[in-house]
N, C-alpha and C positions, 0 to 999 in steps of 0.2 A: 660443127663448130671447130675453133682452133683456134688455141689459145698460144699468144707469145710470151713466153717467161727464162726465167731461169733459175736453175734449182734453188741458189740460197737466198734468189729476191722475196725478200720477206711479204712484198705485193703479190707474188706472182703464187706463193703458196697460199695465202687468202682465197683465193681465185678456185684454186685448188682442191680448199678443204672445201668452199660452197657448192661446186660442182658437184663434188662428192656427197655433200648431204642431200642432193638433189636428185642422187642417181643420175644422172647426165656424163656422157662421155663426150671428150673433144680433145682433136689430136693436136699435138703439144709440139712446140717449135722454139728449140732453144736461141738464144741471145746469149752470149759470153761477154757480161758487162767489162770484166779486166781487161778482155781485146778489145772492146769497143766496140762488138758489132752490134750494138743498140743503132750506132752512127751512122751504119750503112744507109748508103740513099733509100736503096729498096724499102728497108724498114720505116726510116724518117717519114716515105709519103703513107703509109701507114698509123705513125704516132709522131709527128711533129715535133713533141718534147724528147723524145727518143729514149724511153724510158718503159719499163715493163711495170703490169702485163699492158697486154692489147689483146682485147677478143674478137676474132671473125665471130659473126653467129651465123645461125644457120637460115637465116632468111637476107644476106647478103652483108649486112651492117656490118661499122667497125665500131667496137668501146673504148675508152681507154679510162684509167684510172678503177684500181682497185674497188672500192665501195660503191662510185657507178653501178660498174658489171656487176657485183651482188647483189645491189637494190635492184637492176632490169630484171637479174634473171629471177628475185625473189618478188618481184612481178609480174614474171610473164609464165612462171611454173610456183604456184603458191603455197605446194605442199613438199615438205612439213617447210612452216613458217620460219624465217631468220628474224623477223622483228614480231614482236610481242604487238594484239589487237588493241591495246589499250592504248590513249593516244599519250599518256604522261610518263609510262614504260616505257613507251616506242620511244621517245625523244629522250630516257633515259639510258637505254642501250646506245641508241645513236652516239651521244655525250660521251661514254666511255670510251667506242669505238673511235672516237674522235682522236679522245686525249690522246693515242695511238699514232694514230695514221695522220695527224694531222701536226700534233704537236712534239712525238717523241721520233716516229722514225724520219724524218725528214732531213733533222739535226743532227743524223749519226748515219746517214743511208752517204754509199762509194761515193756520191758524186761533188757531197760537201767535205767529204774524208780526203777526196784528192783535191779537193781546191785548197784544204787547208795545207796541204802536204806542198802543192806547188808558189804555197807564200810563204814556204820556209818554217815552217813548224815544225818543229821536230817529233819524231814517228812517237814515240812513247807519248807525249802531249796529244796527239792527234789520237791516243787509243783511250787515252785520257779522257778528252773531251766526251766521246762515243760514250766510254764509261758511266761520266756524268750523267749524261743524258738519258742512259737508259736507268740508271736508279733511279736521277729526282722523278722522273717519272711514272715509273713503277710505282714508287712509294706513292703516290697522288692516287693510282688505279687502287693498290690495295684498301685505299682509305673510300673509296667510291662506292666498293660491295664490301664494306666489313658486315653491314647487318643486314646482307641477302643470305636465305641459307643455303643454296646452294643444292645442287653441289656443282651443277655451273655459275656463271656469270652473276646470271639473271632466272635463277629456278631451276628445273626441273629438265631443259632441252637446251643444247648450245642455239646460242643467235651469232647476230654481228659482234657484239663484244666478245665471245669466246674466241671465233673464227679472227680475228686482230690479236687475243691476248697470245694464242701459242706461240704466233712464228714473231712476237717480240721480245720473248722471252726467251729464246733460241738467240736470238738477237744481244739479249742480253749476257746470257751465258759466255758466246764465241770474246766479247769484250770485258771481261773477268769477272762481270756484277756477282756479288755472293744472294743467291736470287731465295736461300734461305730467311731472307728478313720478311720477303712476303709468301706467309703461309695462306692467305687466303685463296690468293693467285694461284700457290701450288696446287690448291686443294680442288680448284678448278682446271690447272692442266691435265693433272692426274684424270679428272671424271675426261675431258676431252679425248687424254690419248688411247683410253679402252674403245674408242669407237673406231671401226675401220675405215670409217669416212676419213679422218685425221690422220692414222696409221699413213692409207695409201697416199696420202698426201705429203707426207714427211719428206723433206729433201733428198736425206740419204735414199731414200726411194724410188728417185729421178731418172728416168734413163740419161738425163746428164751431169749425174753429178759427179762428182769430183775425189 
């Protein structure tokens, strides 16, 4: 397999830590979103939206979109699980996972940070915005497992919701969130980053990072 990302795409380390909890290796092929080469043709006939990640697999396929690729691969290799067996769990993991990848980083991810930037917004407002976004929404997740006990997400093993919560809160940090308000959340990155799954997934980790 072979994975297209780039160190600080908060997608692209999702991808990352599931692999890793998978035991699965796949060789990794960086994208420099600042330069643009998401844009390149080569890559576009690839991922059309020109956006990371994008997984070769290893039976020829292409994926694209972050929680895709972890739901394929957490169905086509189903040990240890990412979603819980239970069907009102599953769809509660999912929900978390969501508020994530669907609602928080979308609104603070490069590509709305420079459209806001080239409609004349000024840069402090534009880290503003990012800012907002990644509290109001944090504060929504912390209130979602206040009475799981943890010490992940969701019990006892990281799922989808752990694997979204790290690299958004990473996310949030870089954009100055005081990420002390949600102690629940910490108390589940902390169980996440003693695992080497997550370690070796860490950006700084990257053979491209920065």
């Amino acid at each position: 397999m072979r994975l297209h990302g780039y160190f600080r795409s908060s997608a692209a380390y999702r991808v990352r830590i599931a692999l890793n909890l998978k035991g699965l290796s796949a060789g990794h092929v960086s994208h420099h979103l600042r330069r643009q080469e998401q844009r390149a043709p080569a890559y576009l006939s690839l991922n059309p939206q020109g956006l990371v990640p994008t997984l070769e697999t290893d039976d020829g396929g292409t994926l694209t979109q972050s929680l895709a690729i972890i739901e394929w691969l957490d169905e086509t290799r189903p040990t240890p699980p990412l979603l819980p067996q239970d069907a009102f769990q599953r769809a509660r993991v999912r929900a978390f996972a969501y508020a994530i990848a669907c609602d928080i980083h979308p609104v603070q991810n490069l590509r709305v940070l420079r459209k806001l930037t080239d409609l004349g917004v000024a840069e402090e407002d534009v880290t503003g915005w990012a800012k907002w976004a990644n509290a109001e929404g944090l504060a929504a997740c912390e209130r979602l497992i206040a009475s799981e006990p943890g010490p992940f997400c969701f019990g006892q093993a990281p799922t989808l919701a752990d694997i979204c919560l790290v690299p958004q809160l990473g996310n949030a940090r870089r954009f100055g969130v005081d990420v002390s308000a949600f102690p629940r959340l910490l108390t589940t990155e902390a169980a996440c980053k003693d695992l080497p799954a997550f370690q070796a997934a860490a950006p700084e980790r990257q053979a491209d990072a920065e």
